[in-house]
MIMITI-305060 format. One record per residue (C-alpha): x, y, z; residue in one letter. Coordinates in steps of 0.1 Angstrom, whole numbers, plus 5000, padded with zeros to 4 digits. Layout:
# residues N
XYZA
...
***
This chain:
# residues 454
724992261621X
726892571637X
730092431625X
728792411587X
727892771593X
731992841600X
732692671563X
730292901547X
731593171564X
735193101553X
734293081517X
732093351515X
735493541531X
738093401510X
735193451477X
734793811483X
738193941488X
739193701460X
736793781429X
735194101447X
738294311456X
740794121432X
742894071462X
745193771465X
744493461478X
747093441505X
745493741515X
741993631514X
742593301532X
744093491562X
741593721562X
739393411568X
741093311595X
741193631611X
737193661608X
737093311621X
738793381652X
736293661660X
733393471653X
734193181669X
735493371699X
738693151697X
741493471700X
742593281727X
744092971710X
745593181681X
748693121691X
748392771691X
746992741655X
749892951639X
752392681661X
750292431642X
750292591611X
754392671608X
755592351634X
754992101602X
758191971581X
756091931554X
756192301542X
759792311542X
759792051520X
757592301501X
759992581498X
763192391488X
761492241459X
759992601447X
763392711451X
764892421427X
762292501404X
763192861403X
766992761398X
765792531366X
763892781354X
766893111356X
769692851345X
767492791311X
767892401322X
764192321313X
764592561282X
766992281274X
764591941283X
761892101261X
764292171231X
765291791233X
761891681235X
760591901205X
763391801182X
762091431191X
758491471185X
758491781170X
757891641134X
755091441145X
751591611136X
750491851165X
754291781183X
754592121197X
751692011218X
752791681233X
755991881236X
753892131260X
752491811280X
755391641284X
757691931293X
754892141316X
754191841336X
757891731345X
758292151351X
754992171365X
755891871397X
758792031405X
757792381412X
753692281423X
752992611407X
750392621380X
750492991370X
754092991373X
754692701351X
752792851325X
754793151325X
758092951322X
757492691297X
754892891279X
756793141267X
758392821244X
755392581239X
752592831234X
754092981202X
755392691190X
751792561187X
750492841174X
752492851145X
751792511139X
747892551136X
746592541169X
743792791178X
745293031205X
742692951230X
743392581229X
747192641230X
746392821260X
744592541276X
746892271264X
749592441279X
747892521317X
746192191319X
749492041315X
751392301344X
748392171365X
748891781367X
752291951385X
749991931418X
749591571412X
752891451397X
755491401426X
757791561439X
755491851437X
755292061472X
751292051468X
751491611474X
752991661509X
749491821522X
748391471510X
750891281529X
749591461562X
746391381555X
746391021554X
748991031579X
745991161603X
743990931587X
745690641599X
746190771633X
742190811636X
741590441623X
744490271638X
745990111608X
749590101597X
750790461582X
752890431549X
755990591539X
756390911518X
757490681492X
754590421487X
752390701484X
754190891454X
754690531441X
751090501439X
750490901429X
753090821396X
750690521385X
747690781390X
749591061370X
750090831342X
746590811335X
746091191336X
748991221311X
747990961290X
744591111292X
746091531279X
747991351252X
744491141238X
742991511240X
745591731222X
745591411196X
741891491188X
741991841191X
745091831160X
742791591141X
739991841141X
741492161135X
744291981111X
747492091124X
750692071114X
753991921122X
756492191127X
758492291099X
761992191098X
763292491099X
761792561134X
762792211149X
765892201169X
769191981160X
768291641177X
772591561176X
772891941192X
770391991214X
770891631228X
775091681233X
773692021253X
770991911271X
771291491280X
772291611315X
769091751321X
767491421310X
768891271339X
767191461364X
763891321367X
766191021376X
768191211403X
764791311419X
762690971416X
765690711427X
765790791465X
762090761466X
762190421445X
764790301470X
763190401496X
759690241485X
761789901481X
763589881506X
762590051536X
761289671550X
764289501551X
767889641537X
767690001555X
765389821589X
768289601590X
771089861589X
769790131607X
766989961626X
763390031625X
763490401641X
766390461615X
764890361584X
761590561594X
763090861601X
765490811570X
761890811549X
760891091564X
763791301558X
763791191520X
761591471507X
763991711526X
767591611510X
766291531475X
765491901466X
768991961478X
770791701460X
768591811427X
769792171428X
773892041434X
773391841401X
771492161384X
774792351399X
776892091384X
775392051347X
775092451345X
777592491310X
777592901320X
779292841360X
779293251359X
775293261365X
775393021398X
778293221417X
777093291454X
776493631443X
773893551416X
772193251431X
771293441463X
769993781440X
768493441420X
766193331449X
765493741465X
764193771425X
761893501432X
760693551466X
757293671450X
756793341435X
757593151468X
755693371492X
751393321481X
752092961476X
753992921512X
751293171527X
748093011509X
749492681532X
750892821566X
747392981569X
745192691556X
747092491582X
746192721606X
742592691601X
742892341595X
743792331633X
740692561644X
738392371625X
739992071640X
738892231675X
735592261659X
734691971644X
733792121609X
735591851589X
733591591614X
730391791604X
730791761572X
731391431571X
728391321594X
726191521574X
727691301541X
727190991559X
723391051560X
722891111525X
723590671525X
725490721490X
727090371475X
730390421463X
729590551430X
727490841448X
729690931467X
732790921445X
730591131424X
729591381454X
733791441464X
734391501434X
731191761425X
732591931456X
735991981455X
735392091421X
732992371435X
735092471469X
738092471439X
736192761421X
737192991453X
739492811477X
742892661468X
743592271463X
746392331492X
743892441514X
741292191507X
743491951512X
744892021546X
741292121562X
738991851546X
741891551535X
741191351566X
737391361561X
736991261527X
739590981527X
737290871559X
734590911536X
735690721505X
737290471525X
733890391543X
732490301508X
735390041493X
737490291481X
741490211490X
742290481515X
745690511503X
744290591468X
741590841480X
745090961496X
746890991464X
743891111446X
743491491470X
745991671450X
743991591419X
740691631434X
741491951450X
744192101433X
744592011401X
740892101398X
741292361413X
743892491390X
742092441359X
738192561366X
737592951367X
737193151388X
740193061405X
741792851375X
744793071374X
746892881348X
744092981325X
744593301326X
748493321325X
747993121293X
745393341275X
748093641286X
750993461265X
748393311237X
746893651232X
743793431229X
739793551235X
738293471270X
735293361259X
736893111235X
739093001261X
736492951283X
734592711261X
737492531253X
738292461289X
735092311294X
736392011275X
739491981300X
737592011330X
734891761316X
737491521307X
739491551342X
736091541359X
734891201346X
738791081350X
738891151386X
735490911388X
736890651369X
739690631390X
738290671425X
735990371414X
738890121408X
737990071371X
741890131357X
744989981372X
746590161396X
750490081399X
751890051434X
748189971448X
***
């Protein structure tokens, strides 16, 4: 099928300027685009696709949660969550460890940036395990597998790509559209089982290369750190309550009050405020009010304009060809030329998955997302799996796999950097991560654990 032949030609684009020049991605995925349009002879609509690709709310949303994540991150307010947590379980064999899971997923759904989440909380965990007996290279991959389930674990920026998706879903199959909140109700009972499933791993991994608690020299003050730090506790609550409410009681106590228009534009808007009522708290709970003065928090977020930009571009220009290959019918392609394969559900569970994990290895789980999100939720859905599930299950398929299986596994790499660990060792290890998230991801799709909010 000609279409089929424009996918190929868009990751053979975005796999050559990637891995070949060592370009970045942002750059490679707009290069795509850019080859696309000549190929296709579509120059004409171009400007319609970038009206497409910058007219969403969604990657707003996207940018003022990056930006809350940067100010945890330069007003040490994460340095002081992980410090509570490791003088709670710190004492526990292989604590730093659970520590690093714990702390570099909460970190990790706030900013939706794998590599950069590494960097931040690494800099803390990684040592702290390897001085407690774990190997550097699995360190390094406790560490980045844990940043990664960021991209599943609301409020990360990557979930609303998600949220788009099934909203065109719906559309296309005439059903009732949820709210932004029933879906991250549904992606926190998904996320649980990806924790609980890191934690079972770094259990095994301490029984088998015996490590240690950490000494109690190196824990923190549990009394000290908590007096310092119990305000940032309270975030996770500051962020989850509107979309808790919201989930409750968008049928009747806000229809009621603000009629059904109202409350339906008031769930929309959610995402938008909470970032903004997240970073007054983080203003508010900052002991040192010299580092947040006007001056400092606008140098704060120029400094960390590098950080926003790739992950803002990556999206703006996946949208963009998301909306040409919407002209073309690639995603309906590809999804006709699934149907005739005449998979059961298990096959084709098994199929998404294989695939995402392979477009992962050179396109970006944002990207995947907003071009091919519609057409595998059609897909699952077609088979018995809950399209609201397949829904919540994109940002694991596609970017949490994506984040964690090289070539483009980036977290991987910034966590070798810090651990000072062997590639090739790392690489092995990492096997055992994507293995275990692989068969996960199955398990899940095919309704065999308990899923809250479905």
């Amino acid at each position: 099928m000609e279409s089929l032949l424009y996918l190929g030609i868009m990751l053979a684009v975005i796999c050559i300027w990637f891995l070949a020049f060592k370009r970045p991605v942002y750059e490679a995925v707009l290069l795509a685009f850019i080859v696309l349009l000549t190929v296709t002879g579509t120059w004409g609509n171009v400007l319609t696709y970038i009206n497409e690709g910058l007219s969403t709310s969604l990657l707003y949303s996207m940018v003022a949660f990056v930006a809350l994540s940067i100010l945890l991150t330069k007003t040490k307010i994460v340095d002081s969550c992980i410090a509570v947590i490791l003088s709670l379980i710190g004492r526990v064999r292989g604590g730093a460890g659970y520590t690093a899971v714990i702390a570099s997923s909460f970190m990790g759904a706030l900013s939706g940036s794998g590599p950069g989440n590494v960097m931040a909380t690494g800099t803390l965990t990684i040592p702290a395990m390897k001085r407690t007996g774990f190997p550097a290279e699995l360190a390094a991959n406790i560490e980045s597998n844990a940043s990664y389930l960021g991209n599943l674990i609301p409020p990360s920026s990557n979930i609303v790509a998600a949220m788009a998706a099934f909203t065109t879903f719906a559309t296309g199959a005439g059903i009732a559209d949820v709210t932004q909140a029933q879906l991250w109700i549904v992606l926190w009972g998904v996320s649980m089982w990806f924790i609980a499933q890191r934690l079972i791993m770094v259990w095994a991994f301490c029984k088998y290369y015996k490590v240690k608690p950490m000494s109690k020299e190196e824990l923190p003050n549990l009394k000290e750190t908590f007096k310092a730090g119990w305000q940032a506790l309270l975030l996770p609550l500051v962020i989850l309550l509107p979309f808790v409410l919201d989930a409750a009681f968008s049928d009747n106590f806000f229809v009621s009050r603000l009629g059904a228009d109202g409350a339906k534009y008031l769930s929309k808007s959610v995402l938008l405020f909470v970032a903004g009522i997240s970073s007054l708290y983080a203003c508010l709970i900052v002991r040192d009010k010299s580092n947040i003065t006007p001056n400092k928090i606008a140098k704060m977020f120029a400094d960390g304009v590098k950080s926003i930009s790739p992950a803002i571009g990556v999206c703006v220009f996946g949208y963009m060809i998301g909306a040409m290959f919407e002209d073309l019918g690639v995603a309906e392609s590809l999804g006709e030329l699934m149907t005739t394969w005449n998979f059961g559900k298990f096959g084709m569970v098994l199929a998404i998955c294989a695939i995402t994990c392979v477009i992962g290895m050179v396109v970006p789980g944002s990207s995947q997302v907003v071009i091919f999100g519609p057409v595998f939720i059609t897909l699952l859905a077609n088979v018995g799996v809950d399209p609201l599930l397949a829904a919540a299950m994109l940002p694991c398929i596609c970017g949490v796999m994506c984040g964690i299986t090289p070539p483009l596994g980036l977290g991987m790499y910034a966590g070798m950097t810090i651990a000072e660990s062997d590639f090739s060792k790392t690489f092995k290890n990492n096997l055992w991560w994507v293995a275990a998230q692989f068969i996960l991801q199955v398990i899940i799709l095919m309704g065999w654990l308990p899923i809250f909010g479905l």
